[in-house]
N, C-alpha and C positions, 0 to 999 in steps of 0.2 A: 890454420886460420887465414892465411895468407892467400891459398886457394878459392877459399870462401869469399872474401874481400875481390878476388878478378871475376868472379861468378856475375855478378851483379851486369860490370865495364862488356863483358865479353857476350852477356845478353842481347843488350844495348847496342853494339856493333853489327850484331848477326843481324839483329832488326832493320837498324840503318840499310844493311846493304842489302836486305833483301825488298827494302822499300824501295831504294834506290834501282832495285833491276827491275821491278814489277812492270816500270813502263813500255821497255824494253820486249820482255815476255809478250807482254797483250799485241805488240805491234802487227805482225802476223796475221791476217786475216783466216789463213787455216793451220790450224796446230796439229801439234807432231800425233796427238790423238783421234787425228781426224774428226774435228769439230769445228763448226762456226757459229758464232755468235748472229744473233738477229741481223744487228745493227751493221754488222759487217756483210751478212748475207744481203741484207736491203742493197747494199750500193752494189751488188754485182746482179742484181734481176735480171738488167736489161744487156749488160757486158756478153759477149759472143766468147765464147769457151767454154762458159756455164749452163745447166741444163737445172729444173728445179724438176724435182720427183715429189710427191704430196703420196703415204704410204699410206695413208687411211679409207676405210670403206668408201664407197662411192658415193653412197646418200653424205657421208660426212662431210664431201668435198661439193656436192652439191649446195649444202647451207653456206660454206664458207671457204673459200679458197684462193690462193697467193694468184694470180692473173699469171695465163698465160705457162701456167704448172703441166703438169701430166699427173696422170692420176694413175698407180699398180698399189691394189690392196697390197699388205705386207703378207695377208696368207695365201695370195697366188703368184707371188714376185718370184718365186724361184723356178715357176714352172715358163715366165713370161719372158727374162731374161735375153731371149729372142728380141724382144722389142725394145729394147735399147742400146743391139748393137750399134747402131748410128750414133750414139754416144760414147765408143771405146778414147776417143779423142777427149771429150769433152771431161769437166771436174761436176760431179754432180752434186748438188747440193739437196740432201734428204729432209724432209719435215714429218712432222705428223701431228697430234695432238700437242702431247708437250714433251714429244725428245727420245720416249722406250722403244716406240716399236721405229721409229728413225733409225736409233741407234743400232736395232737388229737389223735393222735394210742395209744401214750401211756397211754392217761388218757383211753380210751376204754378197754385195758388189764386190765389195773388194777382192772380196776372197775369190774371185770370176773374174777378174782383171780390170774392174772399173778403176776409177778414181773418186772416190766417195765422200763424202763429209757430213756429218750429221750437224742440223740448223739444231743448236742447244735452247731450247723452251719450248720448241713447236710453235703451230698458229697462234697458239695462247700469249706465245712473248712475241710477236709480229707486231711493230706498228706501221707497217706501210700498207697500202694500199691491198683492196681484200675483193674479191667476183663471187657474188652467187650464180647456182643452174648451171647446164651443161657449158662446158666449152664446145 
């Protein structure tokens, strides 16, 4: 019965401290899953080391696209990879709709020796600044 009675205190604790690290955790603009958040991708657009990769079809990125992006469909990126050796240096940050075929590009880079991060929402959770039409 006794065990039952710390059941409740020892909930309660585990909560605390896992509230307590939460802030901790988010601080990290890229996490150990290779992900970023919008909001954190937004303040490094214009930062030198970052490169932004947009994986969706071309007409897609035609109607709406992060300024200043590159554009590799997600279904011809493995054959294109050529074209972003000039970025073995840089951290790339991937987009796409909202986050799936990102998240395939990105594990594709990496796995080639980039340094990749998938932007988690896509253009859909973007609120900064957006270009239609060719670059």
């Amino acid at each position: 019965m006794a065990d039952l009675m710390s059941l409740p205190l020892f909930i309660i604790r585990a909560s605390l401290l896992f509230i307590i690290s939460l802030p901790l955790a988010c601080q990290n603009k890229e996490t150990s899953s290779g992900s970023i958040s919008c909001v954190d991708a937004e303040k490094l657009i214009k930062q030198s080391g970052y490169f932004f990769l947009d994986v969706r079809t071309k007409k897609e990125h035609e109607i709406k696209h992060i300024p200043n992006t590159f554009n590799i469909p997600i279904n011809i990126l493995e054959k294109k990879l050529d074209l972003l050796a000039d970025q073995k240096d840089s951290k790339i940050i991937v987009y796409c709709r909202s986050g799936s075929r990102s998240l395939r590009a990105t594990n594709l880079l990496n796995q080639n020796g980039f340094k990749a991060f998938n932007m988690d929402g896509g253009i859909m959770s973007w609120t900064g600044k957006t270009s239609k039409g060719i670059q």
